[in-house]
C-alpha positions as CSV (number, residue, x, y, z in Angstrom):
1,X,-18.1,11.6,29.8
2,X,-19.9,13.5,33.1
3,X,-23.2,12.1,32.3
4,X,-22.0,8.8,31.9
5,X,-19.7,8.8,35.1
6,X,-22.9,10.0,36.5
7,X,-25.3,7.3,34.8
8,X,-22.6,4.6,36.4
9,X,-23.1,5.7,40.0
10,X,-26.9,5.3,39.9
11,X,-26.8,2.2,39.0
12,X,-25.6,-1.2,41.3
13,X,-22.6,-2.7,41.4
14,X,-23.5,-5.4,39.2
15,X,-25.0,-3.7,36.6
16,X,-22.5,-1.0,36.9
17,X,-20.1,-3.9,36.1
18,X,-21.5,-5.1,33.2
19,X,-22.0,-1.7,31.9
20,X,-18.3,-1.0,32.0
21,X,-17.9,-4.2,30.2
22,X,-19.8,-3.6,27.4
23,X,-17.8,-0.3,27.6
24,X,-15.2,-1.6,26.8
25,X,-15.7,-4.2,24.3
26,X,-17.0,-1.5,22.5
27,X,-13.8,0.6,22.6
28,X,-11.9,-2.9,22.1
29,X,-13.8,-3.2,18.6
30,X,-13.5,0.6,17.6
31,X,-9.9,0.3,18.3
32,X,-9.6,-3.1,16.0
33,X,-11.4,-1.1,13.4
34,X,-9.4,1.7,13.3
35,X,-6.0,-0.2,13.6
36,X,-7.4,-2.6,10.4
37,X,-7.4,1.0,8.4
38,X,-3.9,1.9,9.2
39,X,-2.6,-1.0,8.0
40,X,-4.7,-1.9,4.9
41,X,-1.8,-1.1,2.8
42,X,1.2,-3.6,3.2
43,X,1.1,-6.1,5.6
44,X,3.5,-9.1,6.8
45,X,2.3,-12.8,5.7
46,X,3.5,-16.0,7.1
47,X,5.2,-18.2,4.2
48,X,4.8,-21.4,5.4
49,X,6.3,-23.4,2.3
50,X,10.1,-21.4,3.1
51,X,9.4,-20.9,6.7
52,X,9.9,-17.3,6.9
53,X,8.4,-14.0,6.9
54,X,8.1,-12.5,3.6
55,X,5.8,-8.9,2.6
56,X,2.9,-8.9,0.6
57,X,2.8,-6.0,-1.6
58,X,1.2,-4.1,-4.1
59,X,3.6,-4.8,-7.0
60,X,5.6,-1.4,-7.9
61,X,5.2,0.0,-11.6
62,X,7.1,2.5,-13.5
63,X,5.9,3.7,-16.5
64,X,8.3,5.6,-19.4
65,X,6.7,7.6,-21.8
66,X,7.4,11.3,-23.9
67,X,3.9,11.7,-24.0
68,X,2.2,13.5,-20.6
69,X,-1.5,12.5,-21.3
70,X,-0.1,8.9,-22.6
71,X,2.0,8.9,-18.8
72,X,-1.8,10.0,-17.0
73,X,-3.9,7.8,-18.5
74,X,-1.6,4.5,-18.1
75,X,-1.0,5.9,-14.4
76,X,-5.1,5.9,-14.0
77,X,-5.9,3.0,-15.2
78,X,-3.3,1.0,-12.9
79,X,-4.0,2.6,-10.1
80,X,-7.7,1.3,-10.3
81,X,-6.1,-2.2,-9.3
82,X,-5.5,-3.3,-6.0
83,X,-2.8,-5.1,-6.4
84,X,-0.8,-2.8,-8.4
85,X,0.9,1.0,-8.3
86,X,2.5,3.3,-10.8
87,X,5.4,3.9,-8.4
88,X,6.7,6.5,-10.8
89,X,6.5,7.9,-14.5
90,X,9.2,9.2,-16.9
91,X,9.9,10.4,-20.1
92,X,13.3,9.8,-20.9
93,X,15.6,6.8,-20.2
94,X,18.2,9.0,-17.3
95,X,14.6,9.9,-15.7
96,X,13.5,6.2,-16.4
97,X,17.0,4.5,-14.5
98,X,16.9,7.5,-11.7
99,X,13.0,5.8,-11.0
100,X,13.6,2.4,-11.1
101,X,17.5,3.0,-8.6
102,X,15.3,4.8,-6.1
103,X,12.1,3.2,-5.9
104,X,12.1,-0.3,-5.8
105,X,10.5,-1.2,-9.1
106,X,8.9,-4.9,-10.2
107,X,8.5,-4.2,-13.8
108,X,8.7,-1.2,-16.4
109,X,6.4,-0.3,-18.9
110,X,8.7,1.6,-21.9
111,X,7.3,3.0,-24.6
112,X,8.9,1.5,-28.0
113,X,10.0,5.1,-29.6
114,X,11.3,7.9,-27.4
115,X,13.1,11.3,-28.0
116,X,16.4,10.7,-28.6
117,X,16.1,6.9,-28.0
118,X,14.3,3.7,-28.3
119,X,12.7,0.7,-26.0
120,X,15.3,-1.4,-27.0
121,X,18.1,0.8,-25.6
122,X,16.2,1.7,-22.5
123,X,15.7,-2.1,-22.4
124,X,19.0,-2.9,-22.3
125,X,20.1,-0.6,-20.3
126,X,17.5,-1.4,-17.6
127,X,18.4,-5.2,-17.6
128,X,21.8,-4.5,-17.6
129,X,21.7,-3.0,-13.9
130,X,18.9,-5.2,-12.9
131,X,18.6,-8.5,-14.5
132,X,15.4,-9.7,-12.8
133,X,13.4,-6.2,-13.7
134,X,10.5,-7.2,-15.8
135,X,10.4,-5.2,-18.9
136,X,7.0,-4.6,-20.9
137,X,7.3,-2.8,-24.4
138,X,3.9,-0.9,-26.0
139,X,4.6,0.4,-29.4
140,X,3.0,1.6,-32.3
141,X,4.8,-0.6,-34.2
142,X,4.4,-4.4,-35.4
143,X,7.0,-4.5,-37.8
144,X,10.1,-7.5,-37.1
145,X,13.0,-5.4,-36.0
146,X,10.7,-3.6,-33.1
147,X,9.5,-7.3,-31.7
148,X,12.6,-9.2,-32.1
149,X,14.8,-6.2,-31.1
150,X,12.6,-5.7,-27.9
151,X,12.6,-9.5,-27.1
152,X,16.7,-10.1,-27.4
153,X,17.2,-6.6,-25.5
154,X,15.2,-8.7,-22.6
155,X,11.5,-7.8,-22.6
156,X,9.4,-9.8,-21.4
157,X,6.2,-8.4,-23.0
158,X,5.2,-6.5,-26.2
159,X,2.2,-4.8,-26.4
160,X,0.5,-2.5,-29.4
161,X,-1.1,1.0,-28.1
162,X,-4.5,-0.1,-30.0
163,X,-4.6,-2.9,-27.6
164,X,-3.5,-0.9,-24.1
165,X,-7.4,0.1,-22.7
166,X,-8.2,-3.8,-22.8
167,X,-5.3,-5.8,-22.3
168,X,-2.8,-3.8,-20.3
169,X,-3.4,-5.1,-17.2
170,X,-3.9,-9.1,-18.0
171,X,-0.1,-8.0,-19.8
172,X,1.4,-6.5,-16.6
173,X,0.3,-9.5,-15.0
174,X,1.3,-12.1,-17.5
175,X,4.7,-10.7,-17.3
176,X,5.1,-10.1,-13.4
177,X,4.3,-14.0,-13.5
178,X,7.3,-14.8,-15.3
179,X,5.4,-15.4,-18.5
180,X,5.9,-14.2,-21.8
181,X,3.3,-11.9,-23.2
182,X,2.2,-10.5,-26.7
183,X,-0.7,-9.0,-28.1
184,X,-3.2,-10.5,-30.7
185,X,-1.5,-8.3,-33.3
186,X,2.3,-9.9,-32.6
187,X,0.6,-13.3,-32.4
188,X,-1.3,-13.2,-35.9
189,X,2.4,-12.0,-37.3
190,X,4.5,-14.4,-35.6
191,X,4.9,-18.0,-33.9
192,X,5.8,-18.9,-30.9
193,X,8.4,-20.7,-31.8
194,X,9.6,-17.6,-33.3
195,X,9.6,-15.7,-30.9
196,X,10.7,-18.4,-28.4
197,X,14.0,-18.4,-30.6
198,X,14.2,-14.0,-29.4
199,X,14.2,-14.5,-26.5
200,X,17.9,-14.9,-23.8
201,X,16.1,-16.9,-21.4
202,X,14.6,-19.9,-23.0
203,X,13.4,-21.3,-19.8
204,X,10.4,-18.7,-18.8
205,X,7.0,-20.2,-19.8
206,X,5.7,-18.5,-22.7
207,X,1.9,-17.3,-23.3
208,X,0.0,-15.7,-26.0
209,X,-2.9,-13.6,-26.4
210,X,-5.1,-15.4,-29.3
211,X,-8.2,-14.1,-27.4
C-alpha cells in the first residue's frame, strides 16, 4: 500500500487518474468473484410463467437404511450430483420421521426390510404426514407382495439393490419428476398396466426402465 501511494504521487494527474481507475475495476471484479463463491449454493430465480419469486435448490434426500456402509455409500454417490443432497440418513422409521419433520425433505429413499419393520410401513407412515413426499423403495426382493405392497402404501419408485450403482440416480430423478419408476428386474416381472392398477394416484405419468 506505501509503495503504491508512493508510485501514485510520481506520476501526473492524468495518469494518476487512470491508474486509480484501473485500481478499482480490479477490486470491482475481485469483489464480483468472491461474492459469486458465497452464493454458489442456493440462489433466488425469477419465475416468469407465475410471476413470482421462487428458490432454486439442490433437491433434499433422506436416505433410511439398517445397514451403516449401505447408508455411506448411497450418501457418496448422491452427493457427487449437483443437483442433489443426502439431507440426512437413518436407520429406523422414528429416526427416519424425526429427518424428514426437521429438514425439509423432497423424497425418501427406504430400504424394503428393516429391523423391526418394513418399507411399506415406513411408507405409509411417511405419506401419511406428508402426502406430497416422494417415496423410493430399494429391496432385495422382486417377489409380488414387496412391489404391490410398496406401490399401494404410496411409493413412487421401486428399485432392486443389484441395480442401485447404475440406475440410482436416473431413479431419484424419475421420481422427483412426478414419474413412476421401476427397475429392469420389476419391468421383466410385471406390466404396466399392472402396476398402473397399484398405484392411489392414477394420474402421475408412469415410466419404465426397459433399458
Amino acid at each position: 500500500m506505501l509503495f503504491s501511494t508512493v508510485f501514485l504521487r510520481t506520476l501526473p494527474h492524468r495518469t494518476t487518474q487512470r491508474v486509480v481507475c484501473v485500481e478499482r475495476l480490479a477490486k470491482g471484479i475481485l469483489f464480483f468473484f468472491w461474492f459469486m463463491t458465497k452464493v454458489a449454493g442456493e440462489y433466488i430465480v425469477d419465475d416468469k410463467k407465475n410471476n413470482m419469486n421462487i428458490k432454486d435448490r439442490k433437491k433434499r434426500i433422506t436416505v433410511v437404511d439398517d445397514h451403516p456402509v449401505v447408508l455411506e455409500g448411497l450418501e457418496q454417490l448422491i452427493n457427487r450430483e449437483d443437483d442433489l443432497v443426502v439431507c440426512a440418513t437413518a436407520g429406523n422409521a422414528k429416526d427416519a420421521l424425526e429427518a424428514v419433520r426437521k429438514k425439509q425433505v423432497d423424497l425418501v429413499i427406504v430400504d424394503m426390510l428393516l429391523r423391526g419393520t418394513t418399507g411399506i410401513q415406513i411408507t405409509i407412515e411417511l405419506k401419511s404426514r406428508w402426502p406430497n413426499l416422494y417415496v423410493l423403495i430399494l429391496s432385495m426382493s422382486d417377489d409380488q407382495y414387496h412391489v404391490k405392497g410398496a406401490f399401494q402404501a404410496g411409493a413412487r419408485g421401486y428399485l432392486t439393490k443389484d441395480e442401485v450403482s447404475e440406475k440410482i440416480i436416473i431413479a431419484i430423478r424419475r421420481v422427483l419428476e412426478g414419474e413412476i419408476y421401476v427397475g429392469k428386474r420389476i419391468a421383466r416381472q410385471f406390466s404396466r398396466k399392472t402396476i398402473a392398477s397399484w398405484i392411489l394416484d392414477v394420474d402421475t405419468k408412469e415410466t419404465m426402465d426397459n433399458v
